[in-house]
N, C-alpha and C positions, 0 to 999 in steps of 0.2 A: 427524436433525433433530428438536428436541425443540420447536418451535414452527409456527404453523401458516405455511403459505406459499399461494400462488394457486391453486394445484393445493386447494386446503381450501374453497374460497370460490367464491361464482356472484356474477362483477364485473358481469353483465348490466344495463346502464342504470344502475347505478353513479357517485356522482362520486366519482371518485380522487385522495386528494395521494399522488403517488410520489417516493419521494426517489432521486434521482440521483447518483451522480458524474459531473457535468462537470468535474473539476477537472484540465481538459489544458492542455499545452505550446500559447501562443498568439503569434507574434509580428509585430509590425505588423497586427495586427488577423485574421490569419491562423491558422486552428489546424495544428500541426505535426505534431500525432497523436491521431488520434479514437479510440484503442483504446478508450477506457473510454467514451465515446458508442455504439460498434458492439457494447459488452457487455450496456448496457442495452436493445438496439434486440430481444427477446428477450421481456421485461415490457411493451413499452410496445404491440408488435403486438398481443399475447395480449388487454391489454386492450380496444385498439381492437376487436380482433376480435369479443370480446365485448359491444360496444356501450357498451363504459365512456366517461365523461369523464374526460379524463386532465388532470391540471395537475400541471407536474415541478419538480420545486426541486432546486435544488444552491448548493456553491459554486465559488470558483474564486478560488485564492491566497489572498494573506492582506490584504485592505482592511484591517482592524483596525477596524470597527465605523463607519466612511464611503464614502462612494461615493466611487469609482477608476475611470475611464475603462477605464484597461486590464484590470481585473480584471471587465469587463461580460459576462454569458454571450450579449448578442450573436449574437456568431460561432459560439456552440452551436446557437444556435436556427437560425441560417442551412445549418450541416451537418447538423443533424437532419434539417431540413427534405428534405434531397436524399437521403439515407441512407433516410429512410420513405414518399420518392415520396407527400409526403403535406402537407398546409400544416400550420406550426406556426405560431399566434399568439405573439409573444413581451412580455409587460410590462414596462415599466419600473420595477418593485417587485415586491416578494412579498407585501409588506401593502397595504391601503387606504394613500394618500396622494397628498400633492400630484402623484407622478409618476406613481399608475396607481390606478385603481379596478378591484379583483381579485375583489371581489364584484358587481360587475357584470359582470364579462368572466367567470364561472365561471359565474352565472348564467344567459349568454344560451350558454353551450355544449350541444351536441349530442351524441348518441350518437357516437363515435369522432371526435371533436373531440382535439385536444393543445395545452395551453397551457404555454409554458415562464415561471418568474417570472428575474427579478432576482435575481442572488447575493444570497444568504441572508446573507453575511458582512458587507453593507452595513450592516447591525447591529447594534449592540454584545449585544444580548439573543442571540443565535444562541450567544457562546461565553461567555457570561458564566456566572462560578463563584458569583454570585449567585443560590440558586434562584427568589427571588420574580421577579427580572428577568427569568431564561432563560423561566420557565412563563410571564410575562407577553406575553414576545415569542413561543412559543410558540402561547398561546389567540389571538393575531392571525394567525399563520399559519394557524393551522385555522378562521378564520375562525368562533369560535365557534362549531364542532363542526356547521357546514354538511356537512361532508364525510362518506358513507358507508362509506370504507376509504382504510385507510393503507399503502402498500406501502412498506417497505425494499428499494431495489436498489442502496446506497451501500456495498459493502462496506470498501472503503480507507476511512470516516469511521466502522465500527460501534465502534470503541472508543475515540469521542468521546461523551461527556456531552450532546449540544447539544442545542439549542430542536428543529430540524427532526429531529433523529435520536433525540430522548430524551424531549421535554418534551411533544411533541405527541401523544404516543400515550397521554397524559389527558386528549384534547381531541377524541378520534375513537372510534368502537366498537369499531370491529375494526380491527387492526392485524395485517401478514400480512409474511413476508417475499418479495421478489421471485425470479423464476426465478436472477439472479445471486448473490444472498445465497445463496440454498437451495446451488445448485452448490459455493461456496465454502465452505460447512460439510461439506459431504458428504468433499469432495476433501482438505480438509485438515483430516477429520478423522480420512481412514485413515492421516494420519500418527501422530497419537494413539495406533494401534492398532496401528502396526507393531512387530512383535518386535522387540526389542534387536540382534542377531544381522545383522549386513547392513546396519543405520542408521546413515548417515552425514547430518552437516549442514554444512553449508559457510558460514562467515557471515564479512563482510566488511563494507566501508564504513568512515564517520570514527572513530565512538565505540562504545567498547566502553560508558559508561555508560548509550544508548540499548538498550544489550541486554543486559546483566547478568543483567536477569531469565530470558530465554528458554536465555540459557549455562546458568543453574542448572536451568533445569527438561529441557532436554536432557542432557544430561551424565552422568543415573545412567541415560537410555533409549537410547543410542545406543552405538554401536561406538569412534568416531571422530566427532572436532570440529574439523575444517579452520577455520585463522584464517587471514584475509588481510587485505591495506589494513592501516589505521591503527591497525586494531583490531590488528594484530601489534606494530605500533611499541609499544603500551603495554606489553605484555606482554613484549617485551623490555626496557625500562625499569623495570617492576617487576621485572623481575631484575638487575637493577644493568647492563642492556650500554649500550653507548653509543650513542645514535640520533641523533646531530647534529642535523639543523634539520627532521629529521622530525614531522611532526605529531602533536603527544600535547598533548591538554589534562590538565586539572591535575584533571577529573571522570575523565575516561579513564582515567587513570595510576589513581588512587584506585580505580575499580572492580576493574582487573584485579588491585592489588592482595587489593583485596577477595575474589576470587573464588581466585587464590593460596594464600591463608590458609585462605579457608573451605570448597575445593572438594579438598583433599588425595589425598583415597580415589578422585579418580576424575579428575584432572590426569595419567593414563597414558593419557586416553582426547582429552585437550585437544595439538593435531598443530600447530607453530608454522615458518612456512617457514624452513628452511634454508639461504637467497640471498636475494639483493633484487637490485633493478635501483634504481638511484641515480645522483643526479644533482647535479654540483656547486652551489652556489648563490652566483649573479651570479656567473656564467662565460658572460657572453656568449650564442653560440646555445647552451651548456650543454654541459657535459664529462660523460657519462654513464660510469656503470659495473657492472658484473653480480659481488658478491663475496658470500661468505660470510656470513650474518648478524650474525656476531661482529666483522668488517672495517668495519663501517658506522662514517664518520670525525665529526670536526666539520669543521661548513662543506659537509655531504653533507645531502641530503633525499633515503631512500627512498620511492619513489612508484610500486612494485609488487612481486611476489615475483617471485624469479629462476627461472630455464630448471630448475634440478632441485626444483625446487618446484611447479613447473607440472608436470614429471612426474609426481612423485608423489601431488600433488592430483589428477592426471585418471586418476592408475591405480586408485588408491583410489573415486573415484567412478565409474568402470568397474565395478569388481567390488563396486559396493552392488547389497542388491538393495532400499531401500530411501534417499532423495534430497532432502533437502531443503537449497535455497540460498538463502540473502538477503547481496544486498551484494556489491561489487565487491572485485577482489582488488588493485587500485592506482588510479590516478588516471585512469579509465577513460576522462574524455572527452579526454584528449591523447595520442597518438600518441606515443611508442611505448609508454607505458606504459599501454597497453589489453592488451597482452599477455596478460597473469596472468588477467583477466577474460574475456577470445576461449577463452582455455584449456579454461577451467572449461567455458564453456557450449557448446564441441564437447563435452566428455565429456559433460556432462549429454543433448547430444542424442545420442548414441552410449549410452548406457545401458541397459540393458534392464530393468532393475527401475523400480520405481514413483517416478517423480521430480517434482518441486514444484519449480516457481521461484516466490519470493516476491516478486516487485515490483519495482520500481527501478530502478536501473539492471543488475539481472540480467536484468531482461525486456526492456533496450533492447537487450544484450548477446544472447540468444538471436537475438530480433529481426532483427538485425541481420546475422546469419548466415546467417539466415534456415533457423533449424531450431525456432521456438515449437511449427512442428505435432509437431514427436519428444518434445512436453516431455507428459508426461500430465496438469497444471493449471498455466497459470500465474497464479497471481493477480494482481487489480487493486490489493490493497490491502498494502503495507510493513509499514510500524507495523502492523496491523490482524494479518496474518499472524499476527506477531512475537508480538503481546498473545493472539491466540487460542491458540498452545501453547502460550504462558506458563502462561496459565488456566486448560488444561486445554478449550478448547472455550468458553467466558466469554468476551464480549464484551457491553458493558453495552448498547449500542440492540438487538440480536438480545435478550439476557433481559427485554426489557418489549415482546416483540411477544406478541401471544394464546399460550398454549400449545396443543399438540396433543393 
């Protein structure tokens, strides 16, 4: 960790803007899974403890730069609350305005005070690729640089550009990362560091052109490159087979072409499943079938890898001794094609070498097995993961916190 974190810093009577991930499953006004509130609950004690003022920002989905009922962090601030055995004041904004005054609710705070703001995304300045806009909306959230330390505890958002994770850390002195950033550099960055020899990665989900980049920068470090989901469907398409009504966009296909062409010298090292499980489409309650990759018809949509696929995926990541997965191996939220993905993530929790889940639906999938504690990191953040091996350890709001 090449920047400084809380462990660097005396937060003592401190006013703090920490940046959060709340950005959880909520339905009917209910949240459906607080893992990334119970991640943060870590940075926020440390600070109370220390008699900081805390005020937390996040976001949560995608408003597109207006207020949205349902995208309200609300129901954050109500499960914090009971998570910290502690009252959390919650604002109707994150800036001054008509819906809250945050300069006066920050001002009348106390030593171990917590105040939650208003998703950040009710903004258009938050994600906006304008810089004078993002910094503008920015120097509002730091409230004109009232604030004495900045903590990053967002790591699913470090490799966004934005106001609260990017722009504001020109608008505060010290900028530090949180105890959950710190952990997630650490963890994944002895991936970075593992020998060739034993490294395997497992990567899965829709689009291969969300991850092109991390294929190429695995592929001369690793052993084996385990493809599943959709991301297989392309890649057989770039080789001319026939994928029926399987899911391949026209960026997907294109990638794996891409990587095809450009990735030659080390395509002995790219493992593509052998079967599918397939399912007729508009067949009624659905005509399934388990055939040979090369068997896949028209009028078929594969939407998992098959039973000798799954073997050889979890033998292979049995005898890593090093693990990294991101992404599902079929259409993991319907039954029965959660298969390929249940797979993967008993091997992962049977593994003895050093193993990384990255996000997503792997982590709902371990989760759900209820083997996350066999996993040795799983991260909060997908994309972020993904961008951090890309980069070699880069990620853009972690490179503008103070250095160490």
């Amino acid at each position: 960790m090449d920047r400084k974190t809380l462990a660097d810093v005396d937060a003592s009577g401190k006013l703090c803007f920490v940046r959060v991930d709340f950005n959880v499953p909520v339905e009917d006004g209910e949240i459906t899974d607080d893992t990334r509130i119970v991640a943060a609950l870590p940075t926020i004690k440390h600070l109370r403890e220390a008699g900081a003022r805390v005020v937390l920002a996040s976001h949560l989905g995608r408003p597109k730069g207006r207020r949205v009922d349902k995208h309200s962090l609300s129901p954050c601030a109500n499960r914090l609350e009971r998570l910290l055995r502690h009252p959390v004041k919650f604002l109707d904004d994150c800036i001054d305005s008509d819906y809250a005054d945050v300069s006066g609710t920050v001002d009348g705070t106390k030593p171990g005070d917590v105040v939650l703001l208003e998703n950040t995304r009710f903004h258009a300045g938050e994600e906006s690729k304008k810089p004078k806009q993002m910094l503008a909306f920015a120097k509002k959230l730091a409230l004109g640089g009232k604030y004495d330390l900045y903590v990053n505890d967002a790591f699913g958002t470090c490799h966004r550009e934005h106001a609260s994770m990017y722009g504001i850390t020109q608008f505060i002195d010290t900028c530090v990362a949180g105890r959950l950033v710190a952990q997630e550099v650490i963890m994944l960055g002895r991936l970075l560091a593992a020998p060739r020899r034993g490294f395997v990665a497992v990567l899965g989900g829709a689009k291969v052109d969300d991850k092109i980049g991390v294929v190429r920068a695995l592929l001369p470090r690793l052993d084996k490159l385990l493809v599943g989901g959709a991301m297989a469907w392309a890649f057989f398409k770039a080789r001319g087979l026939e994928i029926g009504r399987s899911l391949c966009t026209a960026e997907s296909l294109a990638a794996a072409e891409d990587i095809l062409t450009r990735e030659k010298e080390h395509l002995s090292k790219l493992v593509l499943p052998v079967d599918v499980h397939m399912k007729r489409v508009n067949a009624g309650e659905g005509e399934t079938k388990r055939v040979p990759y090369f068997h896949i018809r028209p009028g078929w949509d594969a939407l998992d890898i098959g039973p000798e696929t799954m073997r050889t995926y979890a033998d292979t990541v049995l005898r890593a001794k090093t693990v990294f997965w991101n992404g599902p191996m079929g259409l993991f939220e319907k039954p029965p094609f959660d298969q390929g993905t249940l797979s993967v993530a008993e091997a992962m929790g049977a593994c003895p070498g050093y193993n990384v889940v990255g996000g997503g639906d792997s982590v709902a999938a371990v989760t759900q097995m209820g083997l996350a504690d066999k996993i040795d990191h799983v991260s909060t953040g997908g994309g972020a993961s993904l961008e951090f091996i890309e980069n070699k350890g880069k990620l853009p709001a972690i490179e503008v916190l103070d250095p160490s």
